[in-house]
MDAnalysis code that builds the backbone (N, CA, C; Angstrom):
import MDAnalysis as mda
import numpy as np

u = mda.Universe.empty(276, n_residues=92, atom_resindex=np.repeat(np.arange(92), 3), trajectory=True)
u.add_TopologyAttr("name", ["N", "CA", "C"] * 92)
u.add_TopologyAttr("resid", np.arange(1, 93))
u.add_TopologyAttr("resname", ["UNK", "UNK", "UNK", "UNK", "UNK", "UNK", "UNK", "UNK", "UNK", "UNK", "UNK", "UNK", "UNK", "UNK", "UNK", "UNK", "UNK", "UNK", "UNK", "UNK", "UNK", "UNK", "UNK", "UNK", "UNK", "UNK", "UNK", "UNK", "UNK", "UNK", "UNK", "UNK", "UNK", "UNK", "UNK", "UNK", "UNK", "UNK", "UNK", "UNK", "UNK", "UNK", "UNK", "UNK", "UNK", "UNK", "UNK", "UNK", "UNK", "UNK", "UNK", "UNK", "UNK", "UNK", "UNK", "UNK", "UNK", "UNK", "UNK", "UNK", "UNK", "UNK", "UNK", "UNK", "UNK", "UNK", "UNK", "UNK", "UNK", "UNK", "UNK", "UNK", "UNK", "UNK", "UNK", "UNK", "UNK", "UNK", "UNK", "UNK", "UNK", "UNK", "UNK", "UNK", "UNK", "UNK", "UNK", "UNK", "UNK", "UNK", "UNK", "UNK"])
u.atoms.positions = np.array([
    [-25.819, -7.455, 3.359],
    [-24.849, -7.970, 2.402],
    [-24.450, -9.371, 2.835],
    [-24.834, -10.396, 2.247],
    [-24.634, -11.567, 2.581],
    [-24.523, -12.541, 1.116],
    [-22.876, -11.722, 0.876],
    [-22.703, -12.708, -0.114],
    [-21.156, -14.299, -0.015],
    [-21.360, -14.731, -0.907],
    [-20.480, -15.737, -0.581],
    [-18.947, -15.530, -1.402],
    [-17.989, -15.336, -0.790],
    [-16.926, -15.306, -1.094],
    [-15.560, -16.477, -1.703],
    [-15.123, -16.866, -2.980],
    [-14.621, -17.743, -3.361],
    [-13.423, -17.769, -2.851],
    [-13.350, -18.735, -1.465],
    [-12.253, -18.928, -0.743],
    [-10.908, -18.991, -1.803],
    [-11.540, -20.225, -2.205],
    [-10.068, -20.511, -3.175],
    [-9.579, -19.889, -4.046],
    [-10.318, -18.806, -4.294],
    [-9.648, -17.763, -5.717],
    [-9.009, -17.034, -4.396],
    [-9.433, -16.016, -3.728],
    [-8.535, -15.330, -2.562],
    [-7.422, -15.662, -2.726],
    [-7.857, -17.395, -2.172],
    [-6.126, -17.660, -1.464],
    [-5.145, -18.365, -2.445],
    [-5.583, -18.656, -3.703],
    [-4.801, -18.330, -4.859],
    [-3.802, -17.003, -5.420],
    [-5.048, -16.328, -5.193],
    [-4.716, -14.585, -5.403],
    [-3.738, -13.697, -4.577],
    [-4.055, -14.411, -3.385],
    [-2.790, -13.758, -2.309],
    [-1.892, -14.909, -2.365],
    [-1.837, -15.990, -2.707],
    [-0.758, -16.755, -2.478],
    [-0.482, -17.538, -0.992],
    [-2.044, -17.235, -0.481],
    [-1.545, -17.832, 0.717],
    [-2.089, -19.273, 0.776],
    [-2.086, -20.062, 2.073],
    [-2.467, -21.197, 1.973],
    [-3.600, -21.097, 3.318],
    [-4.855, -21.549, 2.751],
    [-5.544, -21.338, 4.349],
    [-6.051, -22.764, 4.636],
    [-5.941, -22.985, 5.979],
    [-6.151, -24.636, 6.231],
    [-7.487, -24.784, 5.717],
    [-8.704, -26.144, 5.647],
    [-10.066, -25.741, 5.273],
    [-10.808, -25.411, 6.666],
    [-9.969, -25.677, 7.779],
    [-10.724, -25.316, 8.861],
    [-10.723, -24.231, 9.007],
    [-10.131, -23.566, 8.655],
    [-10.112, -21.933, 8.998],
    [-10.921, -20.957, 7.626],
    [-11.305, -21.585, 6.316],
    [-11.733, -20.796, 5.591],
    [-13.353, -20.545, 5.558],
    [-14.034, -20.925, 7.147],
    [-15.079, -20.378, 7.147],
    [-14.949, -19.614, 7.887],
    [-13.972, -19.311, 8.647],
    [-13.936, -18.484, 9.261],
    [-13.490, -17.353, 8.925],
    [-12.376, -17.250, 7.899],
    [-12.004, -16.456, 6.868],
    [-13.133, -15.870, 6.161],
    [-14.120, -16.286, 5.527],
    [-14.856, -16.175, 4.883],
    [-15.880, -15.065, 5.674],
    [-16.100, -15.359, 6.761],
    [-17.118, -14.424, 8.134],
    [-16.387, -13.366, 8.070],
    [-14.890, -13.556, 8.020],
    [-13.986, -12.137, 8.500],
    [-13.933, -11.361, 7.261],
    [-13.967, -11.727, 6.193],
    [-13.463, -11.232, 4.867],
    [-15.208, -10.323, 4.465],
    [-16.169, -10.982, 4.945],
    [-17.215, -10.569, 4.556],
    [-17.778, -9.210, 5.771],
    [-17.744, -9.512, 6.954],
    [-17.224, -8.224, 7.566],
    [-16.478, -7.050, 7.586],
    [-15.510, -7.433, 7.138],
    [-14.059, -6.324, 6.566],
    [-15.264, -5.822, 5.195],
    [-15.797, -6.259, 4.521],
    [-16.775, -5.821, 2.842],
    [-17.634, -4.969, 3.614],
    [-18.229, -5.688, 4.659],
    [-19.882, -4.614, 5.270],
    [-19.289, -3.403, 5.973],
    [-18.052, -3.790, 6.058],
    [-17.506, -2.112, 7.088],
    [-16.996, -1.136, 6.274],
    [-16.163, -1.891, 5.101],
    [-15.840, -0.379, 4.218],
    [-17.644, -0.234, 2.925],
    [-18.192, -0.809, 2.929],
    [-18.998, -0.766, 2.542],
    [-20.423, 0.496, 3.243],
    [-20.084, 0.142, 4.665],
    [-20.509, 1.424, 5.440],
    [-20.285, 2.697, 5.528],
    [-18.603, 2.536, 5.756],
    [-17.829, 3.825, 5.252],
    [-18.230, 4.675, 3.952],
    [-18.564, 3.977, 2.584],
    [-18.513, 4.580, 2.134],
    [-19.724, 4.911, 1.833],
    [-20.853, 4.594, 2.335],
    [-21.794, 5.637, 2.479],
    [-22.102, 6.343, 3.028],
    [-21.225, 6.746, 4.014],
    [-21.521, 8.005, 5.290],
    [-21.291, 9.533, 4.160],
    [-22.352, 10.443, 4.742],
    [-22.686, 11.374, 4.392],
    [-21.473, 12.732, 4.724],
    [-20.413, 12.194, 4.368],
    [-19.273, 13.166, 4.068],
    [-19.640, 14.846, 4.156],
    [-19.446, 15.993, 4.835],
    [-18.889, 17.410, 4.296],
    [-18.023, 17.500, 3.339],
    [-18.046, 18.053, 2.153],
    [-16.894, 18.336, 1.159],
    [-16.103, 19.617, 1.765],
    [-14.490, 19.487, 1.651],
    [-13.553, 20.381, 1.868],
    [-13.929, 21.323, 0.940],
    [-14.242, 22.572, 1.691],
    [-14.071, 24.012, 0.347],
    [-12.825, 23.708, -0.316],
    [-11.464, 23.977, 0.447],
    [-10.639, 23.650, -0.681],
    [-9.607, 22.930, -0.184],
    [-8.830, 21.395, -0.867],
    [-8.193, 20.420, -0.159],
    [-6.837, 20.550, -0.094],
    [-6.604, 21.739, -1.080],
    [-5.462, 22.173, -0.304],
    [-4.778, 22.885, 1.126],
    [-5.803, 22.810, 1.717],
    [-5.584, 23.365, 3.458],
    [-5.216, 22.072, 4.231],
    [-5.759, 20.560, 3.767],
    [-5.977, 19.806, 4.597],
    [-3.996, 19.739, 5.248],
    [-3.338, 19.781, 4.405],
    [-2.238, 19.883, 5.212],
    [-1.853, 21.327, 5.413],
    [-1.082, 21.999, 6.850],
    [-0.803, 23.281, 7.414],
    [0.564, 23.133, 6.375],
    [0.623, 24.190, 5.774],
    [2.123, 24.397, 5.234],
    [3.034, 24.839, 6.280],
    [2.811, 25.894, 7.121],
    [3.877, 25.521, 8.069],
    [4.750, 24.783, 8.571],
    [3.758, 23.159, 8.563],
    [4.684, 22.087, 9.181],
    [5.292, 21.503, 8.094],
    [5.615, 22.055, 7.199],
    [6.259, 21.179, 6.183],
    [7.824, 21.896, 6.040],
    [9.056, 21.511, 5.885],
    [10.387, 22.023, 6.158],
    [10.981, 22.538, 4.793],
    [11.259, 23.521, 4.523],
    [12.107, 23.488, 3.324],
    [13.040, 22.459, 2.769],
    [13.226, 22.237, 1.114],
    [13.950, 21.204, 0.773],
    [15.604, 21.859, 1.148],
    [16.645, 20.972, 1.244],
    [17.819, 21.163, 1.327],
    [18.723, 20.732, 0.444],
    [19.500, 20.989, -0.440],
    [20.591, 20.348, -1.001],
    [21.217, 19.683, -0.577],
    [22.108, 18.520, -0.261],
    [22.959, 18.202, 1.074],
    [24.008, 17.518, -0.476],
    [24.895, 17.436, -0.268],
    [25.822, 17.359, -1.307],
    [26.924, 16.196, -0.674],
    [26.472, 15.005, -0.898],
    [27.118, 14.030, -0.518],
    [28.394, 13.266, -1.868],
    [29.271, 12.775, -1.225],
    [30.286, 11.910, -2.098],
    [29.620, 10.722, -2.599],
    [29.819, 10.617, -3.937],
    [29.382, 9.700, -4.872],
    [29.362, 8.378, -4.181],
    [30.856, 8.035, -3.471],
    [30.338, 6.669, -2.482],
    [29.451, 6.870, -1.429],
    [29.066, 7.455, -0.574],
    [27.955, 7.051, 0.482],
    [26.670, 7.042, -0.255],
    [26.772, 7.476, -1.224],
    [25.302, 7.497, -1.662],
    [24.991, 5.990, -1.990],
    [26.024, 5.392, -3.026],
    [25.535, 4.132, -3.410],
    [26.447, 2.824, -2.962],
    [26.919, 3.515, -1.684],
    [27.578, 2.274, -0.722],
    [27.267, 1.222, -0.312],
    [26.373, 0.790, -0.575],
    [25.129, -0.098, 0.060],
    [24.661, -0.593, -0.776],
    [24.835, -0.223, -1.886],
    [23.557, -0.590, -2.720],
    [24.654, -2.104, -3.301],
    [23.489, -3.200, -3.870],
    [24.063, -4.623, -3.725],
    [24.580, -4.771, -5.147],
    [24.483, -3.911, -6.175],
    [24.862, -3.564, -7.626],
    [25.089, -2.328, -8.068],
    [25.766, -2.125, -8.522],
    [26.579, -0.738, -9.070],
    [27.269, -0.915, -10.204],
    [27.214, 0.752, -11.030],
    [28.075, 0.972, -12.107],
    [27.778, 2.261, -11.985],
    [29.456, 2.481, -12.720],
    [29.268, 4.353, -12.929],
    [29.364, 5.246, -11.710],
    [28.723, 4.605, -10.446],
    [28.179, 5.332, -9.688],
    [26.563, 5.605, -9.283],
    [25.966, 4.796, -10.084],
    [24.845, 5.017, -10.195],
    [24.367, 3.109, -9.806],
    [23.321, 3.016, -8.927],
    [22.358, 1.950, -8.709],
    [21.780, 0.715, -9.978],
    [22.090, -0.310, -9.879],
    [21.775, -1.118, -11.150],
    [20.954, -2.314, -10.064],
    [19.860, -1.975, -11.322],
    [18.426, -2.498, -10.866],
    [17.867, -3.643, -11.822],
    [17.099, -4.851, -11.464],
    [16.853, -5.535, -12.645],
    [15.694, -4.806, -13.689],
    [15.981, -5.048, -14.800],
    [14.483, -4.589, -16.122],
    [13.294, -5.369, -15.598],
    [12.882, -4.471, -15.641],
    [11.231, -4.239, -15.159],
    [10.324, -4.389, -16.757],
    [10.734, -4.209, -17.543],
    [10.233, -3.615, -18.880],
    [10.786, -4.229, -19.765],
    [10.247, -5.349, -21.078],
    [10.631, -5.846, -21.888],
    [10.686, -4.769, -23.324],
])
């Protein structure tokens, strides 16, 4: 796998700024990081009979109610009403 990677869209895309001395080197690392999960994902996997075992239920704790006062819950929080958390719209 030896392909060429468009520095400048990347570091557009992440927002970062990479000096030009460093984006061949970026470029070696970024294309390494591709050939390794690229490896990964052709390794010849066993399928789980069934994937619900992969976690032991044992170690998992029952839920609890814990019944706290309306202020500690949203004591902290940097906007409030009601009692309840006020968040900016996400959604036009």
């Amino acid at each position: 796998m030896d392909e060429k990677f468009d520095i400048e869209y990347l570091e557009a895309l992440s927002k970062l700024k990479i000096d030009d001395a460093e984006k061949e080197k970026f470029a070696k690392d970024f294309a390494n990081i591709v050939k390794f999960v690229d490896q990964i994902t052709q390794l010849d996997l066993p399928e789980l009979e069934d994937r619900s075992k992969a976690v032991c239920l044992s170690q998992l704790r029952e839920d609890e109610v814990v019944e706290k006062e309306e202020c500690d819950v949203v004591a902290n929080a940097p906007k409030k009403k009601d009692g309840c958390y006020v968040t900016p719209m996400v959604v036009e």
